[in-house]
N, C-alpha and C positions, 0 to 999 in steps of 0.2 A: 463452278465458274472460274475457279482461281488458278486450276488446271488447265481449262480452255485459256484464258488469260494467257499465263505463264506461257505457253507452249506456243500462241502466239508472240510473245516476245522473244524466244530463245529459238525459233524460225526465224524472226529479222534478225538475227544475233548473227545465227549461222550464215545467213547470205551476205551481212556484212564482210563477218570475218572470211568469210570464201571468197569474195570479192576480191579482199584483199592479198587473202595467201597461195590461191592460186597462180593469180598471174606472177607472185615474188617466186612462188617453186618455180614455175617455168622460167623466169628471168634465170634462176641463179643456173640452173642447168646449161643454160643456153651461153652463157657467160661464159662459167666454167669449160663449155667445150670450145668454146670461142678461142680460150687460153690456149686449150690444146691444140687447135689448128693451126693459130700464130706462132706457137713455140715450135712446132715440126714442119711447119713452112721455114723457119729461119735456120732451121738444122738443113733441109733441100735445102736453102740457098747456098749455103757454106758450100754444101757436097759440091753444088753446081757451079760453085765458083772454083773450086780445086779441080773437075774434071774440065772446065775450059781452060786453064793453064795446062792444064797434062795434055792436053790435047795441041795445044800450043806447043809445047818443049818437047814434047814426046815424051816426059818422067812422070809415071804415073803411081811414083813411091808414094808421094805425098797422099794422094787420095786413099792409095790402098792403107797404107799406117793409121788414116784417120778413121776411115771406114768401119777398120777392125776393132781400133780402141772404143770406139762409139759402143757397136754392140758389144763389148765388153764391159763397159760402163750401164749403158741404161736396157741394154737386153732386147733389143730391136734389129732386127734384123734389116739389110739392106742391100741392093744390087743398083751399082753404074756400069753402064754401058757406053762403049764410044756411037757414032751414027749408024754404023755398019749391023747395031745390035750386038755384038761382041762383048761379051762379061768384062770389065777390068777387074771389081771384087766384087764377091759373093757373101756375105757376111752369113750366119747364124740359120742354115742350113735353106735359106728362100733363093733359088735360082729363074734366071731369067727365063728359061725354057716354060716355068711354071704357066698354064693359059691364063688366071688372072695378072700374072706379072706383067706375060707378055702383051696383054692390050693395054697394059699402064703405059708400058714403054714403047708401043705405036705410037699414043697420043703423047707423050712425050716426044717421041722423034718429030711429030707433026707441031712441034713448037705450041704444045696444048699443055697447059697444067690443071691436073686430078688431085681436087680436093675433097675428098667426103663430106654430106650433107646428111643435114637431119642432128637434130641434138640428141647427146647421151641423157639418162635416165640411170637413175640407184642402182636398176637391175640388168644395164646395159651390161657386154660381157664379149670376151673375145678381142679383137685389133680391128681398126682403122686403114687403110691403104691410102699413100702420097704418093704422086710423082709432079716431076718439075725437068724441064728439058734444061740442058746446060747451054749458056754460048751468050750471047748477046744481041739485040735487039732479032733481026728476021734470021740467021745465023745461029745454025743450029748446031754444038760440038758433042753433045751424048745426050744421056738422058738418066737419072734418079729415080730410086724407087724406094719407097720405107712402108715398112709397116709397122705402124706404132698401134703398141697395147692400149685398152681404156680401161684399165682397171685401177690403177689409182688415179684418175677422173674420175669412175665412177664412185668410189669411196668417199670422194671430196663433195659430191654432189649429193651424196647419203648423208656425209655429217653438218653440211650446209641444210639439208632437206630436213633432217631431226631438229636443227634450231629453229626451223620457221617451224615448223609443227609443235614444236614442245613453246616456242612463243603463243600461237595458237591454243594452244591447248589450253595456256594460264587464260588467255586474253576470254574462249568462252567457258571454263571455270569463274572469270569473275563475273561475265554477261549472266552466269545462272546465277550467283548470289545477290546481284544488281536486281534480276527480275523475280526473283522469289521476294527479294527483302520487298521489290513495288508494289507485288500483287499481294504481296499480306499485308502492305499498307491500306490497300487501297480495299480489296475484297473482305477484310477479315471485319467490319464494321458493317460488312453486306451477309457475310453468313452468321453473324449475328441476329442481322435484322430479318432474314429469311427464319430464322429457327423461332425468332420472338414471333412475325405472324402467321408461324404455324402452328405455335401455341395458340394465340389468338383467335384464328380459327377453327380449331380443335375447343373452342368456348374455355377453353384455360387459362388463370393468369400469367399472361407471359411476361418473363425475365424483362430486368430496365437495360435498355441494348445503351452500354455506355458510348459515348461521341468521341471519335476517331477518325483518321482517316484524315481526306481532304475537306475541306469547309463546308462542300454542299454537302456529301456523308454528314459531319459531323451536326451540321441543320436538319437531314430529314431524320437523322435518329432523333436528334429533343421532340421535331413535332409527331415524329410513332409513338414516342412516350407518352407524349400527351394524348392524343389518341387512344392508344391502349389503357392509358388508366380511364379516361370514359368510360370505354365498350365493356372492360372486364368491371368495373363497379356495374354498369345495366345489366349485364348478363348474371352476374351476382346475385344480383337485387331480382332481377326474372327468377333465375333458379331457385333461390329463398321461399320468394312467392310460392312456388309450386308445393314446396318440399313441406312450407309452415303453414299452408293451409290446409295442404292434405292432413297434417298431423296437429293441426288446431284442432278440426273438424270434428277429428276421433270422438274427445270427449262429448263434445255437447250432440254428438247422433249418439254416443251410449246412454248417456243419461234420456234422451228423446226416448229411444228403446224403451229403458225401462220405464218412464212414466206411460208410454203407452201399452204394455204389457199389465201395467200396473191397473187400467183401465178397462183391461178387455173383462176382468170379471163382474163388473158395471156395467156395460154396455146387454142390452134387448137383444133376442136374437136377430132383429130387423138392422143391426149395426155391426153384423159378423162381416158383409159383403165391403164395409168402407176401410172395419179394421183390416183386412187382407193386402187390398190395397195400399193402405200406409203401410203394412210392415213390408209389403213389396219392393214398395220406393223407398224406404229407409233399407230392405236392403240392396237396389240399385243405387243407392248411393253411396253406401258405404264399400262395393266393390269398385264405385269408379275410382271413389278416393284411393283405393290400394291400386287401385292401375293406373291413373297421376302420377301416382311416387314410386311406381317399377318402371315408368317410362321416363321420366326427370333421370334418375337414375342410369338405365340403360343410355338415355342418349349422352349422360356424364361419362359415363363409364367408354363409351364407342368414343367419344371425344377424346379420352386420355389417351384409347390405344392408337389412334392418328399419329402422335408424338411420339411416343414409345417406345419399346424393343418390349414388346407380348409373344414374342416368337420363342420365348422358353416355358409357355403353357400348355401343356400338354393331358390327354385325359382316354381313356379307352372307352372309345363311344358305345361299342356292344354291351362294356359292361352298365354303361347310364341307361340302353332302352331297354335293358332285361329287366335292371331297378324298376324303369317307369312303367315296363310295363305288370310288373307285379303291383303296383302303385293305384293303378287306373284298370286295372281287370275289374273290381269287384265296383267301381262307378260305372264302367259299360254294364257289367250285368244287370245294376238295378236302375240303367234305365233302358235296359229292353235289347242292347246291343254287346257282338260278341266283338271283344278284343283280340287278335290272335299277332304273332309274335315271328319278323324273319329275320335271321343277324348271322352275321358269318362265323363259324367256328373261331375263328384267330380272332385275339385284337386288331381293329382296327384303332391307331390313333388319334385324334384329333388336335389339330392345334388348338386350345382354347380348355377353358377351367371344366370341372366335375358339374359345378354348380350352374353353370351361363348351359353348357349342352342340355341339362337337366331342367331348365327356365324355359330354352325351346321348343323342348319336345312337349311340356306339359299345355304350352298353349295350342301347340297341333291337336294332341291327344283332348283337350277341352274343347273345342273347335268341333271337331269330329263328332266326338259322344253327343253334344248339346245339340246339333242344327241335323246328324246326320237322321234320327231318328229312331224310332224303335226295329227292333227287326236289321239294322243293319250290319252290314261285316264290315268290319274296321280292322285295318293291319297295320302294325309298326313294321318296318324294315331300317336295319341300316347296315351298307356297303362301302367298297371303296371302289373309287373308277376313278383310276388312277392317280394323282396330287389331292385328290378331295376325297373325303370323308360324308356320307353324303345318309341321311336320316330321311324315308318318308313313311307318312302316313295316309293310306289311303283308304277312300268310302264307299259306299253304293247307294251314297243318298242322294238327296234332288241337285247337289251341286250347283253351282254358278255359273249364267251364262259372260258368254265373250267380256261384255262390256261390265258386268259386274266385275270379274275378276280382274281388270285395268283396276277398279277400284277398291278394292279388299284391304290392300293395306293403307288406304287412309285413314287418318285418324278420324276416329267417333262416325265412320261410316257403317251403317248396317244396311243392308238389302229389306226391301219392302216388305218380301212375304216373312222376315222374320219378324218386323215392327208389329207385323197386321195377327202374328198368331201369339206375340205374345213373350216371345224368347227369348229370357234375361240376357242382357249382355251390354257390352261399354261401345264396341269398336275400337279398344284398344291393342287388344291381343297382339295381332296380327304386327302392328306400329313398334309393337317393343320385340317381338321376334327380331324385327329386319334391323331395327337398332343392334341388336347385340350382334346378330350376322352381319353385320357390316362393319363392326369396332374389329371382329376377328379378319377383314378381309373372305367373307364368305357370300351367301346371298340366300333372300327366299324365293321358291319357282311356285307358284300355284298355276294347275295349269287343270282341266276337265278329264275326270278317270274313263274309262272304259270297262263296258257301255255306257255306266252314267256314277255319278258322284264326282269326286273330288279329291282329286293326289297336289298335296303339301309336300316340299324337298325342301330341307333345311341343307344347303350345301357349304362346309367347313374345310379348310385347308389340313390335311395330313400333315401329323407335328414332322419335323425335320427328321427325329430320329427315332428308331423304330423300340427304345428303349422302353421299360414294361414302365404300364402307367401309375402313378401313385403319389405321383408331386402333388396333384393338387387332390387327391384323393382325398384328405383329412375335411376339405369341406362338408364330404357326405351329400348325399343326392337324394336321401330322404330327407335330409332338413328342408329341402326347396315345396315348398308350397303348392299343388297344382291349382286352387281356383282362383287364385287374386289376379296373377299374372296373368293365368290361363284363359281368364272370361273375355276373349275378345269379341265375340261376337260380329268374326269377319263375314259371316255368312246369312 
């Protein structure tokens, strides 16, 4: 904005001072030649005045003596003539014969005087032509001719031209520090308050934007501030919620566990079918709670990279789905399905951490194995097409129709026929995936495989540079967990 600002200001600057220094350059040029025509108009006159006496007397010393000293003195050449057209002097090699001379001195004989028009300029160059008939009033005794150089006119109108310019120059050197000094009065109170509500909205707390500026700036920052400190204490206070009941929880469902574990060797065999049940639910609850607090998380974490500079994260995604899939081979095998594995020879890199790539794929890869069924082929892939980095996995299970897959990544959404057969799962999964791909500038695509199942594209931005991965390599990719995160239960 302060840019746009600015360059609106120093655009009115310019057309002021243009306003101004145009028309003064054209003045002083115009002036300055003005000088030159009256100064060698009054040299014709002289001349014209000396060849009507000689013309008078018949002594035409005087003209010729002055003539010559002239171009001797300023370097101009000159020819008078009597009416007959007849040379009296010649000065500095220009002869009456010459055809520009000689239509000077027509219209001079015709009791006409030739004054050149048009104003000199810096780069004017060459002479000027005068003439001026002699005699008085209708009375014509010869005729004048000069040609005067404009070369120092034109100089004069060059060192006149360099002072309006170099005035110029200062006048908008100060128009830019006048309008710099305004627009950082005025906007720097504004890219303040622009970067505090994008903290803000990024659910972070944002900086207290100090009051500056002119009085309404300096009023709407106190009431942002106040504003902001609400929203970031409720948000706070939201986030907390999430984070200290998931991990209140822990406790008193472990202890629950063990007292009913505690129980099962008391219990008839007519009370195996309820005990099942509860440890079922104790354990769907205890994975919702771990995918609560990887999606609290995740949506923190996507929040920060809004604000941030994450563009120095980098990670070799071939080498995360080789990890994962060494990771999750031997869960497809024991529930009935084959994992198989496509990646490109080279690194690809990915902009974003060892651990976040490895977060995503395991909720694919858990998604897949759990809904896709026994018997199925499930593949990893990851490519590049071209700025993206781009990980999929796909099924040959029952897949998801149109209108289910609009809604897969909602949260705590599962489809019917998994409700109805029984298939653990949160409907979280899916929700902290697109969290994290959306903190990197990425996206998830779920879209119906061919002939039937189900292809997941985690698609990730290509790190900037093609430098070997390892920054964030120290996380490790087996530390990352595949079922907590992983159970989303989009299917």
């Amino acid at each position: 904005m302060r840019t746009r600002v600015q360059a609106a200001l120093l655009l009115f600057a310019v057309l002021a001072v243009a306003a101004f220094a145009v028309p003064l350059l054209l003045f002083t040029a115009s002036d300055r030649t003005q000088q030159l025509v009256l100064a060698r108009s009054a040299d014709l006159d002289r001349f014209a005045s000396l060849m009507d006496q000689a013309a008078a007397t018949g002594d035409t010393s005087a003209v010729i003596a002055e003539a010559r000293r002239y171009t001797r003195l300023y370097g101009e050449p000159l020819v008078v003539t009597d009416t007959r057209r007849n040379p009296v002097v010649q000065t500095g090699g220009m002869r009456a014969a010459d055809p520009a001379v000689a239509r000077l001195l027509d219209e001079a004989l015709r009791n006409q005087t030739a004054h050149p028009g048009g104003a000199l300029r810096p780069w004017s160059r060459g002479y000027r032509m005068f003439a001026e008939p002699a005699g008085t009033g209708t009375r014509v005794s010869g005729a004048v001719v000069l040609r005067a150089s404009v070369g120092t006119a034109a100089e004069d109108i060059t060192r006149r031209w360099a002072l309006v310019l170099a005035g110029t120059a200062l006048v908008a050197v100060a128009c830019t520090v006048l309008a710099r000094a305004a627009t950082g009065w005025v906007v720097s109170p504004l890219r303040r308050l622009d970067r505090a509500v994008g903290q803000l909205a990024a659910g972070l707390p944002p900086e207290q934007t100090r009051a500056g500026g002119p009085p309404e700036l300096r009023q709407l920052a106190t009431g942002f501030n106040r504003m902001a400190r609400t929203v970031t204490a409720a948000l706070e206070q939201q986030r907390r919620l999430v984070a200290d009941t998931s991990h209140q929880m822990r406790n008193p469902m472990a202890a629950l566990r063990l007292r009913v574990d505690a129980l099962h060797t008391h219990l008839p065999a007519s009370a195996d079918r309820t005990y099942t049940g509860v440890t079922t639910e104790l354990d769907r609850l205890e994975t919702l709670l771990d995918d609560l607090l990887a999606l609290a998380t995740a949506e923190h974490r996507a929040g920060e990279l809004t604000v941030t500079d994450g563009s120095d994260a980098r990670c070799d995604a071939t080498a995360v789905a080789a990890d994962r899939h060494r990771l999750w081979e031997p869960v497809a095998h024991r529930a009935g399905a084959r994992l198989g594995l496509r990646a490109a020879e080279a690194p690809v890199l990915a902009a974003c951490t060892d651990r976040e790539l490895a977060q995503i794929t395991d909720v694919l890869l858990d998604n897949a194995i759990k809904y896709a069924g026994p018997g199925a082929e499930i593949t990893l892939s990851c490519t590049a097409e071209g700025s993206r980095c781009v990980l999929t996995v796909t099924d040959d299970g029952p897949g998801l129709g149109t209108e289910e897959l609009a809604l897969a990544t909602t949260r705590f959404w599962r489809s019917g026929r998994q409700r109805e057969d029984g298939t653990a799962g949160t409907g979280l999964g899916l929700a902290i995936a697109e969290q994290l791909l959306a903190g990197r500038g990425g996206r998830l695509e779920l879209a119906a495989a061919r002939p039937r199942g189900l292809r997941a594209r985690a698609v990730v931005p290509r790190a900037a540079t093609e430098a070997a991965a390892g920054a964030d390599g120290a996380d490790g990719a087996d530390g990352v967990g595949g079922g907590g995160a992983g159970d989303g239960g989009a299917r």
